[in-house]
Each structure stands twice: as C-alpha cells, then as structure tokens.
C-alpha positions as YAML, in Angstrom:
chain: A
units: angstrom
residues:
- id: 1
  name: UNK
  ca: [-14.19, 14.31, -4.91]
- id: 2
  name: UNK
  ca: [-16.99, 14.57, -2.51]
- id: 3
  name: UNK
  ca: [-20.06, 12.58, -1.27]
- id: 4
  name: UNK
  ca: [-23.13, 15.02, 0.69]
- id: 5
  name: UNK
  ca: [-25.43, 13.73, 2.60]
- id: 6
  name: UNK
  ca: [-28.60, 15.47, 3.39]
- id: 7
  name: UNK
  ca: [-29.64, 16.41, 7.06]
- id: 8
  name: UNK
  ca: [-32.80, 13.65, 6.40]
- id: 9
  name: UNK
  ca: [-29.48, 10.88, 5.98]
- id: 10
  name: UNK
  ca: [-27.77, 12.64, 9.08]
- id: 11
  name: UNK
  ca: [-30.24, 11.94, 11.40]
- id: 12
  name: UNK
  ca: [-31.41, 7.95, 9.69]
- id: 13
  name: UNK
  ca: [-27.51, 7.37, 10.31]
- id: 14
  name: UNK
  ca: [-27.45, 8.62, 13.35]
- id: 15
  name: UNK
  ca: [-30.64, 6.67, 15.02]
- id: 16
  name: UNK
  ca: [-28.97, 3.37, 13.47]
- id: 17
  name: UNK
  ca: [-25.48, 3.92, 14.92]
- id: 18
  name: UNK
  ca: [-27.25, 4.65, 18.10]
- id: 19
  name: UNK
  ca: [-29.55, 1.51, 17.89]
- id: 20
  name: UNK
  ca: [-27.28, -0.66, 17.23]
- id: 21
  name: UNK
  ca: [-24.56, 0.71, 19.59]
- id: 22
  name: UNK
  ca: [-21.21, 1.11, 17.52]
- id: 23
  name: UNK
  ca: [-19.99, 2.08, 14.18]
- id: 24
  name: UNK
  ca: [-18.42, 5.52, 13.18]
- id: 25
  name: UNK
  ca: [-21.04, 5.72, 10.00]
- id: 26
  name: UNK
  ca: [-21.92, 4.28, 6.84]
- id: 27
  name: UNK
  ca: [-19.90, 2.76, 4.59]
- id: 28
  name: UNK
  ca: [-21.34, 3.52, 0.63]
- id: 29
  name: UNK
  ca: [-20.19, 1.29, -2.05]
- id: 30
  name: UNK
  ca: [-21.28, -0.63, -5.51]
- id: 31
  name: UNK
  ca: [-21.30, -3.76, -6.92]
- id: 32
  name: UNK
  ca: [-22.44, -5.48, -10.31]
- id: 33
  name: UNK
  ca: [-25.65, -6.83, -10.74]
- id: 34
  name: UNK
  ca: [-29.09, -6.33, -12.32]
- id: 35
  name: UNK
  ca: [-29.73, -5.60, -15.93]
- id: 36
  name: UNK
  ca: [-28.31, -2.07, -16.12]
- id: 37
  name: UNK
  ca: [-24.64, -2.81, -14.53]
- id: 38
  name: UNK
  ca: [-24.33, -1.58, -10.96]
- id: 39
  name: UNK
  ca: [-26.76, -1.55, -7.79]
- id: 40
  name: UNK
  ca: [-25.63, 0.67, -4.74]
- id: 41
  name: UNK
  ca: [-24.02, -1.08, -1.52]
- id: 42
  name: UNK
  ca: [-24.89, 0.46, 2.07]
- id: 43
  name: UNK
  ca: [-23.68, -1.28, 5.17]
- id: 44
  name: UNK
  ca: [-22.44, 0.19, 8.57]
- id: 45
  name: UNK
  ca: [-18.86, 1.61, 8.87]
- id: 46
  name: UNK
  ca: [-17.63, 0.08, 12.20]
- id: 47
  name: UNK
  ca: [-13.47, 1.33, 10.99]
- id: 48
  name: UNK
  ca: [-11.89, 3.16, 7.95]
- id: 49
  name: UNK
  ca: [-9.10, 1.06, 6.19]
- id: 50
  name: UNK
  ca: [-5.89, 2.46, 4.77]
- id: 51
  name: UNK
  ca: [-6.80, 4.12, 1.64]
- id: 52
  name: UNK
  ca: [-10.96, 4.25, 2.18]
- id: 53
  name: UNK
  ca: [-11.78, 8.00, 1.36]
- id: 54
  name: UNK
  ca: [-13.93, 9.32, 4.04]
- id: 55
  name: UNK
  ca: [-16.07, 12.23, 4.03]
- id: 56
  name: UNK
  ca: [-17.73, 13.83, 7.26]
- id: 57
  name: UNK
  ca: [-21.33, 15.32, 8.24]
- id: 58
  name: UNK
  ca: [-21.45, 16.17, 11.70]
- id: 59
  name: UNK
  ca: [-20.70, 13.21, 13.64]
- id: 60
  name: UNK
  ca: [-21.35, 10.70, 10.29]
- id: 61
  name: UNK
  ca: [-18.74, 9.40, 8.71]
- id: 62
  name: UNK
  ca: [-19.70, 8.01, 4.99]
- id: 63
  name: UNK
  ca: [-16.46, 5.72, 3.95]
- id: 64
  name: UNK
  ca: [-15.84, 4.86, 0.18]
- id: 65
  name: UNK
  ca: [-13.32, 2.44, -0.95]
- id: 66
  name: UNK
  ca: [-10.93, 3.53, -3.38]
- id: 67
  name: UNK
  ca: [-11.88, 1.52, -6.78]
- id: 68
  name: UNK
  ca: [-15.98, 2.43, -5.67]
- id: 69
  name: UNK
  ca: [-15.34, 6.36, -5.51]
- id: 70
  name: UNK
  ca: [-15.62, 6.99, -9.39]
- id: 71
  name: UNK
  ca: [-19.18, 5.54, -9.15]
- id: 72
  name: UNK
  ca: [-20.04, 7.74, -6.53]
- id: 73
  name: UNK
  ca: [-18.22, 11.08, -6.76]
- id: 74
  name: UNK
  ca: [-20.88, 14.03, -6.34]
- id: 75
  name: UNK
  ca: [-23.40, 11.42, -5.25]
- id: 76
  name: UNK
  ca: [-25.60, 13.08, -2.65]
- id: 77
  name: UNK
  ca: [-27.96, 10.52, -0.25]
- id: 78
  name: UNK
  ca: [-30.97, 11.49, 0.74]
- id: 79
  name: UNK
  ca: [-33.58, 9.70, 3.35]
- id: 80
  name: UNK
  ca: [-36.99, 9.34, 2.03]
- id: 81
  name: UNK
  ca: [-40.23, 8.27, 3.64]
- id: 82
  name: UNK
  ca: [-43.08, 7.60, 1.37]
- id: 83
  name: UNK
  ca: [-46.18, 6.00, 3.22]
- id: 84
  name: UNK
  ca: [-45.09, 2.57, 4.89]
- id: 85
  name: UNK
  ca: [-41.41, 2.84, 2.76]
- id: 86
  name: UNK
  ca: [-38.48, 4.02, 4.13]
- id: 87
  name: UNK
  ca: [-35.00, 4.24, 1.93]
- id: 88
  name: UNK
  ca: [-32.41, 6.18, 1.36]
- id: 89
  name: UNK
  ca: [-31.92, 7.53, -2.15]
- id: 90
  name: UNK
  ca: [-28.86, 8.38, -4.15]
- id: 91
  name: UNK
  ca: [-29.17, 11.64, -6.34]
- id: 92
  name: UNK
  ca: [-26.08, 10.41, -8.32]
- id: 93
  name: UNK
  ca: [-25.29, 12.80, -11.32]
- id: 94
  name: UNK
  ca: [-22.66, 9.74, -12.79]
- id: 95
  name: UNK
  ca: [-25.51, 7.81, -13.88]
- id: 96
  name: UNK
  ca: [-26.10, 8.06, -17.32]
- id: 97
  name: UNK
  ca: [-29.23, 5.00, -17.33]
- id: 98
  name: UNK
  ca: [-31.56, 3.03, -14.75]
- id: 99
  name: UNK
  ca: [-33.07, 0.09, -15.64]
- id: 100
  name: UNK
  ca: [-36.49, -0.07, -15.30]
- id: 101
  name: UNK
  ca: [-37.34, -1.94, -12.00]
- id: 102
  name: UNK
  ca: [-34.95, 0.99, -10.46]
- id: 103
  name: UNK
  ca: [-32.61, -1.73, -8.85]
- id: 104
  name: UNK
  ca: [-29.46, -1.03, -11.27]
- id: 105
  name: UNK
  ca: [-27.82, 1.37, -12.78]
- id: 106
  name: UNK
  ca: [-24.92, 2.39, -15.71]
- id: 107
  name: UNK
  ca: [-22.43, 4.73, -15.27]
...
C-alpha cells in the first residue's frame, strides 16, 4: 500500500508546516458526502496515532488512518496552480466515478 506525493505537494507541504510553525505533515483522509459518495479530507498532521499508516517524502510525512487507506491506496497528490486557484489534486486510480461538480467521488 502506498500514497506518492509529487515534488509540486513536497514543497506546498513544506511552506505550510513552515508557516504555521509545527506539524510533521499532512494527514489525508475521506469522508461521506456529496452526490457521488466520498469527498477527500486534508488537514495538518501535528502526531501519528497507533495504527495510522504513514508514508514519507523527504521531510513530509502523509498519515492515513487505517479504515481511510482502501480509499486511498496508490493515490498520488499533486499541487496545481491554475491562474488565481491553488489546490492540490488527487490522481486516485480507486475511483471508479466523479460526480459532476468534481466535489465527490465513488470508489
């Protein structure tokens, strides 16, 4: 099981662990909503808990709970800039449909 992240990710992580002054990395999860089943969940990683899976890039640490990692396994997350917008994207090759506004997903 493994989640990538791509050097664009690296250095976004980086620059908001530095900003805001702690945190080991990024903690990737999902949750149910929208019309399509599942959205993505991003939020700083300030520990790992007993059991979290965590997977390293340099000196980012992306953290996965246990019951989130099926979701996620192979995902790769990407930083994207495109004009004013700024967001990371997840190239995840689990999802089998999107729905149409791009906030949800099915696995």
């Amino acid at each position: 099981m493994t989640i990538t992240l791509t050097e664009a990710a690296v250095d976004r992580v980086e620059r908001f662990i530095a900003k805001r002054g702690r945190g080991v990395g990024v903690r990737l999860g999902v949750r149910k909503t929208g019309c399509s089943g599942f959205a993505y969940v991003v939020d700083f990683a300030d520990d790992v808990a007993d059991g979290d899976h965590v997977f390293e890039h340099g000196k980012v640490k992306v953290v996965v709970a246990p019951d989130h990692l099926p979701y996620l396994d192979g995902t790769e997350l990407d930083f994207a800039r495109q004009g004013l917008n700024e967001t990371f994207v997840f190239n995840n090759p689990n999802v089998r449909d999107e729905c149409g506004c791009g906030e949800s997903f099915t696995v």
